[in-house]
C-alpha positions in Angstrom: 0.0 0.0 0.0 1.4 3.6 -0.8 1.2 5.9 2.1 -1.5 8.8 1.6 -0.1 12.7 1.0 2.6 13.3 4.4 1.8 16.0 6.7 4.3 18.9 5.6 6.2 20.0 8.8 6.0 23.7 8.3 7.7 24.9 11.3 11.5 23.3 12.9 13.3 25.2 15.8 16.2 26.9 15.2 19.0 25.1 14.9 17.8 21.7 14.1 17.6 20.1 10.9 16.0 17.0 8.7 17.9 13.8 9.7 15.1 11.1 8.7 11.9 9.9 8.0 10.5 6.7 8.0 6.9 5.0 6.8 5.7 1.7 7.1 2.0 0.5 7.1 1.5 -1.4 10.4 -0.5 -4.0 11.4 -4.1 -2.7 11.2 -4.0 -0.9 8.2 -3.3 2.4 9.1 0.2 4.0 8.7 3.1 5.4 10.4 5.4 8.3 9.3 8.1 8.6 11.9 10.3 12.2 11.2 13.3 12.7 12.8 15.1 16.2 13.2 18.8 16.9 14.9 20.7 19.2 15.9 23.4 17.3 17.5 24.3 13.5 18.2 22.1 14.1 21.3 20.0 16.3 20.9 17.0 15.6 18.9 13.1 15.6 18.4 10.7 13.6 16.5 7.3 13.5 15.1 5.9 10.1 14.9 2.2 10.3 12.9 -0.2 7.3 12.9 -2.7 8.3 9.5 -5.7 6.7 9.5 -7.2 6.6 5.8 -10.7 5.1 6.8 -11.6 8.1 8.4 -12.5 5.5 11.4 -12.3 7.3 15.0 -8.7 6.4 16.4 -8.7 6.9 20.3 -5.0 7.5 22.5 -3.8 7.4 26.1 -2.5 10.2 27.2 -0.4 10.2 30.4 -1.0 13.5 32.5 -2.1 16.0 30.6 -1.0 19.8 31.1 -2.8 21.6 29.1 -5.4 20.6 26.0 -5.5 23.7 23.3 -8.5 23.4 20.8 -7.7 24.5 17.7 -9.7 24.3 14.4 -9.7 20.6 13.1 -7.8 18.8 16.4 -6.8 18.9 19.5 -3.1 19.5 21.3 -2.8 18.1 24.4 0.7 19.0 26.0 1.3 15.9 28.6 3.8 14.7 31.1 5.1 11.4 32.1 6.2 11.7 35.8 7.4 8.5 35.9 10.3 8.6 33.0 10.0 12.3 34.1 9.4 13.2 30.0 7.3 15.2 28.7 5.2 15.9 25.0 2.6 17.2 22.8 -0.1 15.1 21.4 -2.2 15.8 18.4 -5.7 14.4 17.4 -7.1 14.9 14.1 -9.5 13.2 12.4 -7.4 11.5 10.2 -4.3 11.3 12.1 -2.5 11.0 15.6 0.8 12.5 16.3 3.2 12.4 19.0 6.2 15.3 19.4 8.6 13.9 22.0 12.5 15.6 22.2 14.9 17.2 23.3 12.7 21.1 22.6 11.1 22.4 25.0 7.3 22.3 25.4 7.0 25.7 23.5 8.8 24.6 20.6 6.9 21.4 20.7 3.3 23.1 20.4 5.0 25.6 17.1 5.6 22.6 15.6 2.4 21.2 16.1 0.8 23.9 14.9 3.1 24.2 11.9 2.0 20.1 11.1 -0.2 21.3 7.7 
């Protein structure tokens, strides 16, 4: 199966640049995009987007959430795992789910997410 059109990633932090990306069609169906951006051997962030092509409601947990920001067609929830002490931005759309884990800060992570077109 041929992956539908990519998200374009219309906004990167200073400093940071492509490095990879990576698409596979997993077990259900749906696919995966996985984008990876650097700035250094170890420091880096990545967008990993689950598309879902039948339009079929997809559903994710979501550790501790922070703050949820409504925007037009999805939702940004900015979450924190206390546990691995980590922390990221979520996105649910109708016809994808993305995750923005890193080494940016939470700011950075929510431009990006609002830059995902």
């Amino acid at each position: 199966n041929i992956i539908p059109q990519l998200l374009d990633v219309g906004y990167i932090p200073n400093e940071y640049s492509f490095d990879t990306l990576k698409a596979s069609t997993t077990y259900d169906g749906t696919y995966n995009a996985i984008y990876k951006f650097a700035k250094n051997d170890n420091e880096y962030f990545s967008i990993n987007i689950y598309y879902n092509p039948d339009d079929t409601h997809m559903t994710m947990s979501i550790d501790e959430v922070i703050e949820k920001i409504e925007m037009e067609e999805r939702s940004v929830y900015v979450w924190e795992d206390a546990v691995e002490e980590i922390y990221g931005v979520t996105i649910i759309a109708d016809e994808y789910t993305a995750d923005i884990l890193g080494s940016i800060d939470e700011e950075e992570m929510i431009r990006v997410a609002n830059g995902l077109k």
